[in-house]
C-alpha positions in Angstrom: 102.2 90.2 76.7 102.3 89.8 72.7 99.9 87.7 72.6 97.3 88.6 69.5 94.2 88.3 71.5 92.9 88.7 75.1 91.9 86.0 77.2 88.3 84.8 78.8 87.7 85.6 81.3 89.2 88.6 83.4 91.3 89.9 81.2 88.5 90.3 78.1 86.5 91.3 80.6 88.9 93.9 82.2 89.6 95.2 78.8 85.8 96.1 78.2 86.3 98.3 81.1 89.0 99.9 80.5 87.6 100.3 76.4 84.3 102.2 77.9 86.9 104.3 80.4 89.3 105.6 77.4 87.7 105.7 74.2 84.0 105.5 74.9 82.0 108.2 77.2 81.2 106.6 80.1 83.0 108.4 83.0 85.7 107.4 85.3 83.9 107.5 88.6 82.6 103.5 87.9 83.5 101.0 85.8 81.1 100.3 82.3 80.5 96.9 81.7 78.1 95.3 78.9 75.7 97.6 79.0 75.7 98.7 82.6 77.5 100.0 85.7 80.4 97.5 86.9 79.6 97.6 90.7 82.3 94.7 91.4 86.2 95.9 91.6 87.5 99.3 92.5 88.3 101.6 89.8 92.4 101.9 90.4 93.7 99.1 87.7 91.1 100.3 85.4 92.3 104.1 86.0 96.0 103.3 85.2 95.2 101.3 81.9 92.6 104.0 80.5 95.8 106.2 81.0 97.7 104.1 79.0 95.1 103.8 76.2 94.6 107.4 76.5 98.7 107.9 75.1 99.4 104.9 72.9 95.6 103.5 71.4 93.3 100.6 72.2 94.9 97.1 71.6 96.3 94.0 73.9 99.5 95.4 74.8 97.9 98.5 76.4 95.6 97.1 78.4 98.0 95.0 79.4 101.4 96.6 79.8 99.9 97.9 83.9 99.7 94.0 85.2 103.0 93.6 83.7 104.8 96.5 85.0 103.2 95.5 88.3 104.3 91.9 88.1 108.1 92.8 87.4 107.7 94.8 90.7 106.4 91.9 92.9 109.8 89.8 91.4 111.6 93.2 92.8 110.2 93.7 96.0 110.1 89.7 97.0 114.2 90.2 96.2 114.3 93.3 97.8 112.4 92.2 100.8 114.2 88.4 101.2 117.4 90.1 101.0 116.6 92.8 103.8 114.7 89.8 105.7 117.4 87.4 105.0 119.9 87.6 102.7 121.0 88.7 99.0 121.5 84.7 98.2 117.8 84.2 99.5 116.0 87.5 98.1 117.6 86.2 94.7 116.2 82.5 95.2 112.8 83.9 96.2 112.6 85.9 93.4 113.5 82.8 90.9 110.8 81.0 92.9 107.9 83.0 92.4 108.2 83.7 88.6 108.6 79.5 88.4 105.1 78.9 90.2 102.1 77.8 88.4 99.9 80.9 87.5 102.4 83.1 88.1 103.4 84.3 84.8 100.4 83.8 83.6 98.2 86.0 85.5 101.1 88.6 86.2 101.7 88.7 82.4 98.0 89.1 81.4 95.4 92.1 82.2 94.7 90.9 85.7 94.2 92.7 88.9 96.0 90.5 90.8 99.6 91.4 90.5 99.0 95.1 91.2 97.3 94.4 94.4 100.1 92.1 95.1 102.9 94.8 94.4 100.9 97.3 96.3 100.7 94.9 99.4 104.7 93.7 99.2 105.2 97.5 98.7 103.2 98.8 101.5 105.3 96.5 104.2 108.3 97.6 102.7 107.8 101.2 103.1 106.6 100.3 106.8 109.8 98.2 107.2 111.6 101.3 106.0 110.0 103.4 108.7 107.8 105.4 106.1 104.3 105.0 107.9 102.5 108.0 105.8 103.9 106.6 102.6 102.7 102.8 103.4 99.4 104.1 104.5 98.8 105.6 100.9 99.9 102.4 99.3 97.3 100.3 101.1 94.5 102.6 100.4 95.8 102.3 96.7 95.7 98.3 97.6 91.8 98.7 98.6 91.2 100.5 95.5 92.2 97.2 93.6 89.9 94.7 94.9 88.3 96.0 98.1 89.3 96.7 101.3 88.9 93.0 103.6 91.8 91.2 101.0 93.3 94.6 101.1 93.6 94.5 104.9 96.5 91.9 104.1 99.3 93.5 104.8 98.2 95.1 107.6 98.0 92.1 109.4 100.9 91.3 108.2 102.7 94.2 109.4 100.9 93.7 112.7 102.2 89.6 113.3 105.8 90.7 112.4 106.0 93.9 115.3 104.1 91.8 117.8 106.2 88.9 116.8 109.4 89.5 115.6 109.6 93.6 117.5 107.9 92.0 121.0 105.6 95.0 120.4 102.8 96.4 119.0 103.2 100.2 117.8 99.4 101.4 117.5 99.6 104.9 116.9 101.9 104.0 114.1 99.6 101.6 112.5 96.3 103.5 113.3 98.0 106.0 111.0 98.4 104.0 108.3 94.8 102.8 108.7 93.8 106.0 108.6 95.5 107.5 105.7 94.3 104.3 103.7 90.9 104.8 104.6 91.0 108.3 103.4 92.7 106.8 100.1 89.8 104.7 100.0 87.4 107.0 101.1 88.2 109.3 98.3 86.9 107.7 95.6 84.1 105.7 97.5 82.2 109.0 98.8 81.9 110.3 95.3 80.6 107.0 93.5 78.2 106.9 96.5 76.9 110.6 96.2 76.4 109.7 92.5 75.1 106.1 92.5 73.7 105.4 95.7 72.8 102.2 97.6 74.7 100.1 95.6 78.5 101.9 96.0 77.7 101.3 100.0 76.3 97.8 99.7 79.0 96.3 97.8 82.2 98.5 98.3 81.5 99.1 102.4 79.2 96.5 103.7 79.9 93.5 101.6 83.2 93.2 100.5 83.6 89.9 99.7 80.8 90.4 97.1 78.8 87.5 98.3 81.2 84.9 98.6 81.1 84.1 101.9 77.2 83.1 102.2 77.5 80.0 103.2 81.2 79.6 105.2 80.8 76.5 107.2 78.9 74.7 104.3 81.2 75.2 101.9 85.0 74.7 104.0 87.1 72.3 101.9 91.0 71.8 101.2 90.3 72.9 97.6 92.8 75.7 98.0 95.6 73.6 100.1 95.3 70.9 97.0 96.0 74.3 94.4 98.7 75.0 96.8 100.5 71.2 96.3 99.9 71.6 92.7 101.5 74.9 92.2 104.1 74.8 94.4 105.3 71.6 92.8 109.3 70.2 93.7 109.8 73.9 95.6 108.3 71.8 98.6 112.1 69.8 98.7 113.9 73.0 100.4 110.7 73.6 102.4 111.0 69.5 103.7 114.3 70.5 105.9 111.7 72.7 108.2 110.3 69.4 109.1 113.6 67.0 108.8 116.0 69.6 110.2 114.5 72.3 112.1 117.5 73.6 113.9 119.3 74.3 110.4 117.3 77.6 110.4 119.2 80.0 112.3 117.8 80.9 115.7 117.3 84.9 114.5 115.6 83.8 111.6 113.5 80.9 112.9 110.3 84.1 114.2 110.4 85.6 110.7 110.1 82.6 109.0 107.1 81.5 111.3 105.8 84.6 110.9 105.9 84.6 107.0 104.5 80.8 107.0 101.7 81.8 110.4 99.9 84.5 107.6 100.8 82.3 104.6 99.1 79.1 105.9 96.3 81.5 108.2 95.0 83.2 104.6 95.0 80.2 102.9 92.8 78.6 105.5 90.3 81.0 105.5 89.9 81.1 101.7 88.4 77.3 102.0 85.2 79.1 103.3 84.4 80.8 100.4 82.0 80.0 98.1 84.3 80.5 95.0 87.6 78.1 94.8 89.0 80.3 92.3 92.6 78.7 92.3 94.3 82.2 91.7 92.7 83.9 95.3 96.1 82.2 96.4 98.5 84.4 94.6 99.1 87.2 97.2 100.7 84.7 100.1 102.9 83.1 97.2 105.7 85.6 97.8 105.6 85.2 101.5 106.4 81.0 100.7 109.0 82.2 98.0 111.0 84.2 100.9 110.7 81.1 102.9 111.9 78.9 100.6 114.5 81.3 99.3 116.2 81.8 102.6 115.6 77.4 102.6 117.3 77.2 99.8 119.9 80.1 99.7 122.6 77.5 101.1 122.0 75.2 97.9 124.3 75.6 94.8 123.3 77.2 91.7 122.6 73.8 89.7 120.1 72.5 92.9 118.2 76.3 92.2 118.5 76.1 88.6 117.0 72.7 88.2 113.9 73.6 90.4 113.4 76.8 88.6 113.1 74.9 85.2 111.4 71.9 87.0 108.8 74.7 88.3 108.2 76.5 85.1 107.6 73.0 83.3 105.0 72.6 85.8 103.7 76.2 85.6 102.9 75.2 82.3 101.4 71.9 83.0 99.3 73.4 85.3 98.4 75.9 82.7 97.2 73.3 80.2 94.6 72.2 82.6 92.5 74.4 81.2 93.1 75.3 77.8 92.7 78.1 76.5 89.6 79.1 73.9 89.7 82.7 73.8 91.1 82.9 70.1 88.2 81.5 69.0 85.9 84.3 71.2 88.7 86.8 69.4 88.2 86.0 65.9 84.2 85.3 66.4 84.2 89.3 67.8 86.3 90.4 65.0 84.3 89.0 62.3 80.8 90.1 64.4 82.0 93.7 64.0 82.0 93.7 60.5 79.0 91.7 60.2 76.6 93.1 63.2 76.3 97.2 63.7 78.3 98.3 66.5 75.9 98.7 69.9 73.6 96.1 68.9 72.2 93.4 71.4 73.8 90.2 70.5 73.0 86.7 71.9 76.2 84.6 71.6 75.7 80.6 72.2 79.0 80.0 73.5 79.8 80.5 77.6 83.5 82.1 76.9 82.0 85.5 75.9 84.1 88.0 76.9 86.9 88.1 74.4 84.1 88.2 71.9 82.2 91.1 73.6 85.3 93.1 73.7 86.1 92.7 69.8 82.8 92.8 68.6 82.2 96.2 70.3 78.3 94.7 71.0 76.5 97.5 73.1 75.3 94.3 75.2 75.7 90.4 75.3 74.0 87.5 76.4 74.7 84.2 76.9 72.0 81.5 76.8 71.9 78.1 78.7 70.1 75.3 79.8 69.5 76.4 83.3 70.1 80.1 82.9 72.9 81.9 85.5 73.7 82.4 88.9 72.6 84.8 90.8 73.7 88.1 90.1 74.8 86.7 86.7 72.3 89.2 84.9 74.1 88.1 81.5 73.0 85.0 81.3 69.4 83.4 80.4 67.7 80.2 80.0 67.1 79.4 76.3 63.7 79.4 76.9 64.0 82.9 78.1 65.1 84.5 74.4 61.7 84.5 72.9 60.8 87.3 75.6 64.6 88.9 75.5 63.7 89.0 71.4 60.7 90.9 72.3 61.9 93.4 74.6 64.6 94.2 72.6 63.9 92.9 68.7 66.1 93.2 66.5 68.7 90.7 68.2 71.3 89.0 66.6 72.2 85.3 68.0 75.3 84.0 66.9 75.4 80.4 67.2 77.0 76.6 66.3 73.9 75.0 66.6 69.9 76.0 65.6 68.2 73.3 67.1 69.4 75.0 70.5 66.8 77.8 69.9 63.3 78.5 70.7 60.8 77.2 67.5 58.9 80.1 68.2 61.6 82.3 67.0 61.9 84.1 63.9 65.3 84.3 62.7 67.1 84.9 59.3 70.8 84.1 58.6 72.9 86.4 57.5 76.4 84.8 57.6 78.2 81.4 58.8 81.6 81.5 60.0 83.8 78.8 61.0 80.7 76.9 61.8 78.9 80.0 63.8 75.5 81.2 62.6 74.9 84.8 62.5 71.2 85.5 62.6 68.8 88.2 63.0 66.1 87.6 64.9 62.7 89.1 66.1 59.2 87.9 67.2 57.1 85.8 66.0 57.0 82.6 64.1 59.8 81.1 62.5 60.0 80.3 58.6 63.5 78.5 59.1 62.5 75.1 58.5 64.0 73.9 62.1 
């Protein structure tokens, strides 16, 4: 949570949010985002962090301290919920087991969404498993607020598989209830946005909420997520093994809760291999539902068998998190340096794809990023390089901040006004250039 700068990409970007949200004036109805209105995410995670900038200042701590909080409370409620469930030996094993899987701490201990959605879905079928229908149904409205309301539908089927399952019944009224009240949670905030900004609130928080991600199911099914799923998971698989080996060693009143947790474990994870994304942290909300498993699986092990997979797991959390290291110090630094050098709301073209830590220290009124074949759709942010002449143009004076000149359109005319740590900082504007490039 210390750490001196935010990351690319969520959290940087996050942190813009929340920025425009509690220092600058942009409202609180919808998220601000470089330059324009953030129709993506709900507003709740956003909400809570302006709060905390609003008491203690702007800086990483603050806009982090929410996911954190939230993360300590999934590690509570999977121990809370595996004891109840099970026992106290296999809430505490669960508990070990999800803070030792790969992109766990990671994502729980940076400004993500994920591990509030998380703690509101674990939370919302412990308050139904505590017989506190009105109170769950708030907490999965909260859950839609996070990042919509299809993933937030989760627990709800959850909730549903274990009464039909486990209970032999099926209490509607009950669960229409909670539906209800978290519509109305929902509703709350999406009836406003859509009064003020239209078309756009309905398309993407009502009619499309998996934000385009699902264009093209049957085209795009692969086992990319079940591969994640091997890789995080890592030696925790050994207790799961005696499920296969020695079936019967699961007592018989356990056996339809642990098929229940592992029938909407292994049912989510199959239908994320139709989306279009294979973003490897869409797995995180079924990885407390394994941990209970494999915490009851475990819970008859002794404390050196536990100890030595949580340490084996965390080596491999942090294997898994080298995969992909980690260049948002130099986004950090760039954006620190660019705010003394460039006036604050300035258009600034930035040559580099990991932007967001840069746009958040920079304090750049807008950013673009330039590439060979522009972005994807929807990707308004990004151009083709042979599309900055007419960006320059439209919005002259620009400043490009880049590692390499020859990148840049000859037509351009640019000036340099500082170099650091081998980034160009120029000015630029139509017409010809006089750079000698």
């Amino acid at each position: 949570m210390w750490e001196g700068w935010l990351r690319n990409w969520d959290e940087a970007w996050y942190a813009e949010i929340i920025k425009n949200m509690a220092v600058k004036d942009y409202g609180w109805l919808m998220p601000w985002w470089n330059g324009r209105y953030y129709f993506d995410h709900p507003p709740l995670y956003f909400w809570l962090s302006s709060m905390v900038v609003k008491l203690f200042g702007l800086g990483e701590w603050q806009v982090r301290i929410v996911a954190v909080v939230a993360g300590l409370g999934v590690v509570w409620l999977t121990y809370i919920l595996g004891k109840r469930l099970f026992s106290r030996r296999a809430g505490i094993g669960a508990s070990l087991m999800v803070v030792s899987l790969a992109q766990v701490i990671v994502r729980f201990s940076h400004g993500n969404l994920d591990s509030l959605m998380i703690f509101l879905f674990l939370l919302t079928f412990y308050l139904w498993f505590r017989q506190k229908p009105g109170w769950a149904g708030i907490t999965l409205g909260l859950g839609f607020l996070v990042k919509g309301w299809l993933v937030g539908l989760f627990p709800i089927v959850w909730i549903g598989i274990y009464e039909g399952v486990v209970k032999k019944r099926l209490p509607v009224k009950r669960m229409m209830r909670v539906m209800l009240i978290g519509t109305g949670v929902f509703l709350a905030w999406v009836i406003p946005a859509a009064i003020r900004f239209g078309k756009p609130v309905v398309d993407r928080y009502l009619l499309m909420p998996e934000a385009g991600r699902l264009s093209r199911p049957e085209a795009m099914w692969s086992l990319k997520f079940f591969e994640y799923l091997v890789r995080d998971v890592g030696l925790w698989v050994i207790p799961g093994l005696i499920l296969v080996l020695k079936p019967k060693w699961v007592e018989a009143n356990k056996r339809r809760t642990m098929a229940i947790l592992l029938l909407v474990s292994f049912g989510f994870i199959f239908s994320l291999n139709f989306l279009d994304e294979k973003s490897d942290w869409y797995l995180l909300p079924v990885y407390p539902l394994l941990a209970l498993v494999i915490g009851y699986l475990s819970s008859r092990w002794n404390k050196v068998a536990v100890t030595m997979l949580v340490i084996v797991g965390l080596v491999n959390a942090y294997r898994v998190e080298m995969i992909y290291p980690d260049r948002s110090a130099v986004g950090a630094e760039l954006g620190r340096y660019a705010r003394k050098v460039i006036p604050r709301g300035e258009t600034v073209v930035l040559d580099d794809h990991d932007f967001t830590a840069f746009l958040f220290y920079s304090d750049a009124g807008m950013v673009y990023v330039p590439s060979p074949g522009g972005g994807k759709p929807g990707e308004w942010w990004m151009l083709g390089y042979d599309e900055l002449t007419k960006l320059v143009a439209e919005k002259a004076p620009v400043w490009i901040v880049t590692p390499n000149l020859n990148n840049l359109p000859e037509e351009l005319r640019v000036k340099e006004t500082a170099e650091y740590k081998g980034y160009k900082f120029l000015r630029a504007w139509g017409g010809f250039s006089d750079s000698g490039r």
